[in-house]
N, C-alpha and C positions, 0 to 999 in steps of 0.2 A: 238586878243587883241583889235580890233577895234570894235570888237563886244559885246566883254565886256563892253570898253569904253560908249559904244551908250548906253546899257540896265543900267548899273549904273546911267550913267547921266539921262536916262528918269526915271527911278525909283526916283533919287532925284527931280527930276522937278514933279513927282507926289505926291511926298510927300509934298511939299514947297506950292505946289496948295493947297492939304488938309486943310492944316495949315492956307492957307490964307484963305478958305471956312469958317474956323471954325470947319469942322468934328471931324479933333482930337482933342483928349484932355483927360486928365484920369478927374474919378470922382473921387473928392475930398476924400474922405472918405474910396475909396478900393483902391485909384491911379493907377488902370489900367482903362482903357475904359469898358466901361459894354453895350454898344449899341452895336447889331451884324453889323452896316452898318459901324461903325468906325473900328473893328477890320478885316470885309471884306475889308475894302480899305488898310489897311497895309498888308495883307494878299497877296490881290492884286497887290499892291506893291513888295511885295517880288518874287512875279509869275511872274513880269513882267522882274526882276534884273536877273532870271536863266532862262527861257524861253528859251529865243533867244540862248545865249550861249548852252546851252543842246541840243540843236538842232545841231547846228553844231560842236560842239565835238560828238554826236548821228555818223553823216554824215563824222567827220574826222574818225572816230573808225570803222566804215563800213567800209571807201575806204581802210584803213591801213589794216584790213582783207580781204579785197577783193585782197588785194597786196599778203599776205603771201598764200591765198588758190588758185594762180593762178602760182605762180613761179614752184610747180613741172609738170603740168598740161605744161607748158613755157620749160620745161626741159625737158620731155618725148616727147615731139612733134621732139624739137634738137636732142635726140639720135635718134627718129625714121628716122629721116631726113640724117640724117649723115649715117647710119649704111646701108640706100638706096643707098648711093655714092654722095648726095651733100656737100658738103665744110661746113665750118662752116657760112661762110659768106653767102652763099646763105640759109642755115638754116634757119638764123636769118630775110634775108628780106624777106623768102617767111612766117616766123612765124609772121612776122609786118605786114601782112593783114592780120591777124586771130583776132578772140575776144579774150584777156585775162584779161577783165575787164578793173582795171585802167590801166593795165600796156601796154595794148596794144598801147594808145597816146606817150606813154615816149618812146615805143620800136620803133616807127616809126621815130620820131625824131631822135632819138639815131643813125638810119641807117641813114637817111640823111647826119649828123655829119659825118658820117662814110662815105660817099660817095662824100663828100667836104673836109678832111683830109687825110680821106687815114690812121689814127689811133685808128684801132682799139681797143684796151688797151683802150686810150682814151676818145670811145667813148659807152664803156661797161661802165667804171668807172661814166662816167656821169650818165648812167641810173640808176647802183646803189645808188648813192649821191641823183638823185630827187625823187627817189620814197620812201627817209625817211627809209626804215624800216631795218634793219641791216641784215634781211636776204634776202635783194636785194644788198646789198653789198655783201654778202657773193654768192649770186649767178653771180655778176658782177666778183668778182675773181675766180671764177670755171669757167666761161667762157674766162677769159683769161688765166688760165692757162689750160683747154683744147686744147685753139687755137697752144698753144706752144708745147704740146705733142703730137705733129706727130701722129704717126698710130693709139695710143691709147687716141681718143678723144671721141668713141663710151665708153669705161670700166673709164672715168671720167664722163664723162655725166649720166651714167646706175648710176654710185657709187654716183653721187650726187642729182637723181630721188629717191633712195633707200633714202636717209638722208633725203630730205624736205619731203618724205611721212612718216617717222619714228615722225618728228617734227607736222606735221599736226595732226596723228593717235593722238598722246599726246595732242594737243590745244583742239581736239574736243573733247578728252577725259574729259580734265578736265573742261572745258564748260558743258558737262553734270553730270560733278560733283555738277559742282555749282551751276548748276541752281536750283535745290531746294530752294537754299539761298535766293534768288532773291524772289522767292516764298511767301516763309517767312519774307523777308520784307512786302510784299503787305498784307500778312493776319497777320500779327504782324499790321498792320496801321488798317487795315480795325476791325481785332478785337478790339481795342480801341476803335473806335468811337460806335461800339455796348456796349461795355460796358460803354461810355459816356451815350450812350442815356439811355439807363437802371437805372443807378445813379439818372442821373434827373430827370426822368419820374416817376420811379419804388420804389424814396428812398425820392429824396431831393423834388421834387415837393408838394406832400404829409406834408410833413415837413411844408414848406413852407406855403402853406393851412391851417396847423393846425395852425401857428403863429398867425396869424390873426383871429383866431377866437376867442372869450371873453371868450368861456367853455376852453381854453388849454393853459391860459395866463401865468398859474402858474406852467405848468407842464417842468419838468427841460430840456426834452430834444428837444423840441422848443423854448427854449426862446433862444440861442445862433443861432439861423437860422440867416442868411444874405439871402442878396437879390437871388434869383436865374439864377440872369443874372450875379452876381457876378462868380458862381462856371462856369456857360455856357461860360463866357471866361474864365477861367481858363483851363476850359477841349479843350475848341477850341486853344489856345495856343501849350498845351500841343500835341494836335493834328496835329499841324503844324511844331513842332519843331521833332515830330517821320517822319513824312512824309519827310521832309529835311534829318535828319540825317541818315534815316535809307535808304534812297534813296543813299547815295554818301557809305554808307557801301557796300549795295548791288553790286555799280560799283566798290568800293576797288576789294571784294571777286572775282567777275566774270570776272574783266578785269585789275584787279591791276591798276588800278588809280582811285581816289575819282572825275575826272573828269566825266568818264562813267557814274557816275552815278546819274548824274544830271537830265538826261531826267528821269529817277525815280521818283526824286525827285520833279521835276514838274507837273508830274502825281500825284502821290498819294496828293501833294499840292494841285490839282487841284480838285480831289476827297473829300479830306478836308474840302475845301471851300462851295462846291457845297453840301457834307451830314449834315452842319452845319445851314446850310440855308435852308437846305427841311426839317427835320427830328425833328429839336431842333427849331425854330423858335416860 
């Protein structure tokens, strides 16, 4: 939230700058802005307002899968550990000096807790609660209700390795589902702007040419031509509003939240900006 806060407020302080510069402003006549450097600096603007945010929902979406691709990986180590002859408890501190990504920091604490308590219930449950993702809850209660079934804490442990790898096989399944989608947004944006430049170059530039000429003054289908910087923001517009939407689609599809896919979104924005200004100038 803080981070939001900071990129909205600087994006309004850059716009309010603009304004005070003089840059923006529509031309009278087509009432939107027709100079590429007025519609680069809103463009800009808006690059600046999802940026930062997509970055670190980018980096929350990571760690939160770094969390679920580590917990069986966290559980197979327990069974193998236990099924040696150590305790559950010693399991767990000798698994808190291994790498298991993020979870490795919360699991060491969590044995501390558990070593100044003396509850361990307690001090499971906490580790499930910080590390957010429901199936470190649910692996927080499989580890305490292992520690309570006596002999058979080896055939809970094995039965709950079996589930989070049944649960992984499926994420990574349908991750390669999707990713085509994701695909498809980048060349659904990128095929636009080639058919942008084509129109202008290929169709209306020409047009455009002929209008001014004195031999094509009278001919019908140059005389309703407008400017050609006119249609060049229209199409850059248009350009920026697929790169946005089609960007937080992408993150619906692949990660089921329209947060995800932000950092898309700021890419393909960025891509926008950048083939408007080399290509169409």
């Amino acid at each position: 939230m803080m981070v939001w806060a900071s990129s909205l407020a600087v994006a309004l302080t850059l716009y309010i700058f603009f304004i005070l510069l003089g840059i923006l402003g529509p031309t009278e006549i087509y009432l939107i802005p027709l100079e590429q450097r007025v519609n680069n600096s809103l463009a800009l603007t808006l690059l600046a307002a999802i940026l930062p945010p997509s970055i670190v929902e980018f980096n929350n979406f990571r760690w939160l899968r770094g969390v679920d691709r580590n917990i069986p990986l966290l559980l197979r180590d327990l069974a193998e550990a236990v099924r040696s002859g150590e305790t559950l408890i010693r399991a767990l501190e000798e698994a808190a000096k291994r790498d298991y990504g993020p979870i490795s920091g919360y699991l060491e604490r969590a044995m501390a807790r558990l070593s100044l308590t003396s509850d361990l219930e307690g001090s499971l449950r906490w580790l499930g609660e910080s590390l957010v993702r429901p199936s470190a809850m649910r692996m927080a209660t499989i580890l305490v209700e292992a520690s309570e079934s006596g002999g058979r804490i080896v055939e809970v442990l094995e039965a709950a390795v079996s589930l989070f790898n049944e649960i992984a096989e499926y994420r990574d399944e349908r991750e390669a589902q999707t990713r085509p989608y994701i695909l498809l947004a980048y060349m659904g944006s990128i095929v636009f702007m080639v058919i942008s430049y084509v129109i202008l170059f290929q169709f209306l530039a020409p047009l455009s040419t002929a209008s001014e000429t004195p031999e094509m003054t009278g001919v019908p289908i140059v005389q309703n031509v407008l400017d050609i910087s006119y249609y060049r923001s229209i199409l850059f517009w248009a350009s920026v509003m697929e790169s946005v939407f089609g960007g937080l689609i992408a993150g619906k599809i692949s990660r089921g939240h329209l947060a995800a896919g932000l950092i898309h979104s700021s890419i393909l924005l960025g891509i926008s900006i950048a083939f408007f200004n080399i290509f169409t100038v």
